[in-house]
N, C-alpha and C positions, 0 to 999 in steps of 0.2 A: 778276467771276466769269465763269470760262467755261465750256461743255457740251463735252464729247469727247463726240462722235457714236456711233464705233462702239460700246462699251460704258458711253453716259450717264452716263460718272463726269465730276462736276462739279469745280471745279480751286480750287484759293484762293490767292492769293499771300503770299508772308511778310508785309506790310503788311498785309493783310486781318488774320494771326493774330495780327502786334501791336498792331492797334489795338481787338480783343478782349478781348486783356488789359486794354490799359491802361483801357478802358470797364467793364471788368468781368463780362462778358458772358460764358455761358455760354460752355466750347471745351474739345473732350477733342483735344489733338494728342500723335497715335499713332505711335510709330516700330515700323515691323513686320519690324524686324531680329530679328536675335540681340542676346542680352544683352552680349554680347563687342562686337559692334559697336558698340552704343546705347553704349557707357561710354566709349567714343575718343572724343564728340562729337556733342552734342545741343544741341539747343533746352533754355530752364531749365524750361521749363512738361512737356514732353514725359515722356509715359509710355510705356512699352515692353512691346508685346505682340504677342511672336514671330508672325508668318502662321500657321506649324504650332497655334498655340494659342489661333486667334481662337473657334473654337467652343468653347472648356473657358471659357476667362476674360471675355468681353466682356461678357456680358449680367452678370454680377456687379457689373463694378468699372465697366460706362456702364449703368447698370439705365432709363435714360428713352431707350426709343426715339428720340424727338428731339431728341437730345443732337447740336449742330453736332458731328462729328467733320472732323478733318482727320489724313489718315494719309501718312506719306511713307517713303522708303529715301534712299540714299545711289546712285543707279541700276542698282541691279540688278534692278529689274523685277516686284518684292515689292508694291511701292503699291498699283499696278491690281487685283493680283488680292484683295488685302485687304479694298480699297473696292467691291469685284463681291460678296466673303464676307459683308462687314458688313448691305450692302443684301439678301442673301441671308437674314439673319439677324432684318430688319425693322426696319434699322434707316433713317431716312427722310430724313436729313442728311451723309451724308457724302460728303464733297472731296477731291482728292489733292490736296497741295502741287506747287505748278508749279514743276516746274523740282527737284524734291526738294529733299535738303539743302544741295547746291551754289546753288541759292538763296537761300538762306537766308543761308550764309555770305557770297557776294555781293552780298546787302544790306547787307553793313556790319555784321551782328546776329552775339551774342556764341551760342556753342562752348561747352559746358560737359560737363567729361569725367565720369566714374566712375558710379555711379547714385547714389541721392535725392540729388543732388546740389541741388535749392534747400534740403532741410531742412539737410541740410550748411552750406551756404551762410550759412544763417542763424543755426547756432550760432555761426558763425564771426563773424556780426554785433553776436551778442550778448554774446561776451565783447567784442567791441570797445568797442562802445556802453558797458556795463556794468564794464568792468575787472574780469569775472570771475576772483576769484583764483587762483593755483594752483601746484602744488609742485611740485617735478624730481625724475623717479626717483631719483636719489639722494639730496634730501632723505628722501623718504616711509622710504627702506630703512633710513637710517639713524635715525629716526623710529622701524620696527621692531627695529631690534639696540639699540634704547637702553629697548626692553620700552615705551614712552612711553603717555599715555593718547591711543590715537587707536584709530578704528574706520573700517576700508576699507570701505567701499559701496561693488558691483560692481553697474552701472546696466544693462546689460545683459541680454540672454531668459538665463533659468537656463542652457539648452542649452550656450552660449555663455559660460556661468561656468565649467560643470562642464568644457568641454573643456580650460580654461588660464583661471588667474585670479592677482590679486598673492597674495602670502602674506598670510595672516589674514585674507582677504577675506572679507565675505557678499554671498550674489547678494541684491540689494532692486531688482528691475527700476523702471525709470525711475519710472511712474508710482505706485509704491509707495512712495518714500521722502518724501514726505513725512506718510505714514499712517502709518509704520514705523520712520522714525530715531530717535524718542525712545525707541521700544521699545528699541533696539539700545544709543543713547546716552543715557542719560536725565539722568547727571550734566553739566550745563551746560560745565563743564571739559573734558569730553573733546572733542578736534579730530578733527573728521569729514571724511572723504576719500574722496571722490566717481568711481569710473573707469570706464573703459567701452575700447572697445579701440583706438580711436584718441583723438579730439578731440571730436563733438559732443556723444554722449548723456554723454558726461562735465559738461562745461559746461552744457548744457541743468540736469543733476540736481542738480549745484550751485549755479545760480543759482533752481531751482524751490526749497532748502531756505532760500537769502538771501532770494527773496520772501514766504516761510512767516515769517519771521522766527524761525527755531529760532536759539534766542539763541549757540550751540556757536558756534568758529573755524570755518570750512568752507571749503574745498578741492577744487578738481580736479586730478587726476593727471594732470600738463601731459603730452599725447601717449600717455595711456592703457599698454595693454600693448605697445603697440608701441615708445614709450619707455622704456618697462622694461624690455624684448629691446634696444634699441640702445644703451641703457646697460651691458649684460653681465650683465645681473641675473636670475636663476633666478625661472621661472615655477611655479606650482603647478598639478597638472593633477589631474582627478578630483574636486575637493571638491564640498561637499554641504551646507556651511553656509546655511540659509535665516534668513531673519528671522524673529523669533517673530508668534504674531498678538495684536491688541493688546486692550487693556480697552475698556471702554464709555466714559470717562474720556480717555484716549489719543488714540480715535478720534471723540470730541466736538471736542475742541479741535484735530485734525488737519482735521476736517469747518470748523470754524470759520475757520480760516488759510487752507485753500484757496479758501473760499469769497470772501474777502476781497479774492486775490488774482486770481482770476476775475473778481469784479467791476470793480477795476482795468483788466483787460484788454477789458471792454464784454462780456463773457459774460452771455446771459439762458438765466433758468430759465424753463422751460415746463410743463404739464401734458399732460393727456389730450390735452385741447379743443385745443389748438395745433399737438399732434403730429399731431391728425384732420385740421388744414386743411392742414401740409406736406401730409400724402399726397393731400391731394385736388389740390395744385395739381401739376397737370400740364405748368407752364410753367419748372418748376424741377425738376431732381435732387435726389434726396433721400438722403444716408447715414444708415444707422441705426447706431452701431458700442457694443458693449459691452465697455469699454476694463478690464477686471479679466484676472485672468490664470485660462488656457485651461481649468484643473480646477474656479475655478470657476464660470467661465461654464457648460460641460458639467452641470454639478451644479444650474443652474436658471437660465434669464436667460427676461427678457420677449421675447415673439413677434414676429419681424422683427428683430432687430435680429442683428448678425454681434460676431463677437469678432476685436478687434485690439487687444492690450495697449498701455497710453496709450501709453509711454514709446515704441513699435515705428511706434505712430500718426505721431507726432510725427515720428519718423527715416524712415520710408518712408510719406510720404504720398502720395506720387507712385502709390504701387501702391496702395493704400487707397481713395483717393479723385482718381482721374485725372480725372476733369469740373472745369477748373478755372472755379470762382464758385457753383458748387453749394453747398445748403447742407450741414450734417453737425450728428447730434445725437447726444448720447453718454448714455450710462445709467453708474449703480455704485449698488449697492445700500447702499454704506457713503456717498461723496459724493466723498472727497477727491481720489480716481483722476480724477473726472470733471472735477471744478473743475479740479485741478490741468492735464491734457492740454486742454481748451477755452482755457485762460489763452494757451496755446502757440500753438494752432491758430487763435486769432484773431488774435497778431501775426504770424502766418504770412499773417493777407489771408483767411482764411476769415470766412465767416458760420457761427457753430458755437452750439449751445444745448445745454445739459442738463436732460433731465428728469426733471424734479424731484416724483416719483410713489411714495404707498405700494406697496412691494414687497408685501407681505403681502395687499394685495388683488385679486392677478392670479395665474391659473393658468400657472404658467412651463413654458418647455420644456425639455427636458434634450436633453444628446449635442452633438456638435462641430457647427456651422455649415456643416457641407457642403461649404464652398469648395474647390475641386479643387487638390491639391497641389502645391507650386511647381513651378516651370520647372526640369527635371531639370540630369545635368553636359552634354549637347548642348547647344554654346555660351552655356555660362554663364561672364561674366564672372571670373576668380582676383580675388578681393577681397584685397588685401596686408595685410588687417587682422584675419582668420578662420585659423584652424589653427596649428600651432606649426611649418611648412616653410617658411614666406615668408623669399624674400632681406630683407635689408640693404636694399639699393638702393630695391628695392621698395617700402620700410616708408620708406624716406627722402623718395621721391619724391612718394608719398602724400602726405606733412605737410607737404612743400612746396606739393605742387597746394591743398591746402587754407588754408593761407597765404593762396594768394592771392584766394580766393572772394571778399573786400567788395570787392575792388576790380573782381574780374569784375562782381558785383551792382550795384556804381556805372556803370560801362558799360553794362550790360543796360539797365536803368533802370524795367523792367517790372514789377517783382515787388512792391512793396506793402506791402513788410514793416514794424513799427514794432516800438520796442521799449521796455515800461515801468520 
């Protein structure tokens, strides 16, 4: 490590930041570009928090003042003033990458373009790993003009269903479906078809219902809607179909499967008394996240903790939870939201726990989490996978980049992933 004298920002080399990783050791490394920039090419660990928007976001998503950060640009002169803001802000650890990203790259260290691109990465590992099954827009369509017994699950935030979905779709976001598939499908017969708008939360929600062991045929919609635009196939836009909510009966035995598979994955449950010492240790970051969806977290959740729908967890962890080796610990007042997203987030290389606490005996707070609204359209990344204007090309290019993510993750060699 070195000191820059005139403004005492201290420096880290790309070696310093991987042999963090590979140790395990606390490190938030910050690109303080624009979104548009950060998605041509990053570091896998790196989270992205524009200069303009260090005072809205930082004390949220790095909440322990001494949190190692390391912040860098691509040279345009962003680093310095970030790492003079951060320290400005109290925070008592942070480095500029020497040398920036062109460092980086001249270590020999892998580039990894679009954003949450390790959660990506890793879907992409897990159908490998797994041989997650999956059907071709043209099968599923023909699947619906033959009237057949199947039900489309659209794993996706509602937002995001309602804009453009397959036909006959319901939106069951990610971390719901396995609380809410039998609701949907309850006759074993019927084959369940899992999509989302490209490739990962699709796979991901498919293979979370093969681990539940819902005994149904199951299915991902290989390449999501994007597949289904580059097949020529008519989207539906405006619906409003939700999953129904389930019995006491439904949600026992959805509670039971997920817990199952949680445990599988090394997930502990915790209490009070546990939650009391996270917060007291000072030598560790601590996420608090209430992974149910946002109406009704709003309508009552326990004190401290933020709302991130699992299934959003799991696919943007990188903004979630940028301290990467931090712990993270998750709440659901039903259970299976929480098992199910911990199962993920611990073969993601987290330390993650649920607690496992009567609701009924705590004064909840109401109203949204506060956190300051995303990073506006000033340089935000065109994602080929959002809105119904995307070229061709675009939507092409995407499924190829992502194609090849095991093999960029076999290159990197950092990231810790396993898969059950």
């Amino acid at each position: 490590m070195t000191t820059d004298t005139l403004d005492r920002v201290q420096t880290s080399t790309p070696q310093d930041i991987r042999s963090a990783l590979l140790v395990g050791s606390e490190i938030a490394i910050i690109d303080v570009r624009e979104e548009h920039e950060f998605a041509q090419g990053h570091p896998l660990f790196a989270a992205q928090i524009p200069l303009r928007r260090i005072d809205e976001e930082a004390r949220w998503r790095i909440p322990r003042l001494a949190t190692p950060i390391v912040v860098y640009d691509n040279g345009e002169g962003l680093a310095r003033k970030a790492a003079i803001r951060l320290e400005a802000l109290g925070y008592t650890d942070v480095r500029e990458l020497d040398g920036g990203l062109a460092a980086w790259r001249d270590a020999g260290y892998e580039l990894f373009e679009d954003v949450n691109s390790y959660s990506k990465a890793f879907g992409e590992l897990v159908e490998h790993r797994r041989h997650t099954p999956s059907l071709a827009a043209e099968e599923v369509q023909a699947l619906i003009r033959e009237k057949a017994d199947i039900a489309i699950l659209d794993a996706r935030r509602y937002d995001e269903y309602n804009t453009m979905s397959i036909p006959t779709g319901t939106s069951v976001p990610g971390a719901e479906l396995v609380l809410r598939a039998q609701a949907i499908a309850p006759d074993p017969d019927t084959t369940i078809i899992v999509n989302c708008a490209g490739r990962t939360r699709s796979i991901i929600g498919t293979q979370s219902l093969v681990n539940a062991g819902l005994p149904n045929r199951i299915f991902a919609l290989r390449n999501g809607t994007i597949g289904w635009t580059l097949a020529g196939q008519e989207l539906e836009t405006g619906q409003t179909r939700v999953a129904p909510e389930v019995d006491n009966r439904t949600a026992s035995e959805a509670r039971a499967h997920a817990r199952d598979v949680a445990y599988r994955a090394g997930v502990k449950h915790i209490g009070w008394a546990e939650l009391d010492a996270f917060k007291a240790d000072t030598a560790r970051t601590l996420y608090l996240y209430d992974v149910r969806q946002p109406r009704e977290y709003e309508s009552g959740h326990l004190p401290g903790f933020r709302n991130a729908q699992g299934g959003q967890l799991v696919q943007e962890t990188d903004h979630n939870a940028p301290v990467r080796g931090a712990r993270i610990v998750l709440a659901d007042d039903i259970g299976p939201r929480a098992d199910m997203t911990a199962s993920w987030l611990a073969q993601l290389g987290w330390e993650v726990h649920v607690l496992d606490v009567d609701w009924s005996a705590v004064v909840l707070e109401r109203g949204p989490d506060g956190a300051p609204p995303p990073r506006g359209p000033e340089g935000r990344y065109k994602r080929p996978y959002e809105g119904t204007d995307n070229k061709a090309a675009a939507m092409q290019a995407y499924l190829d980049w992502e194609y090849g993510l095991v093999a960029q993750l076999e290159r990197d060699g950092t990231h810790g992933f396993y898969v059950i």
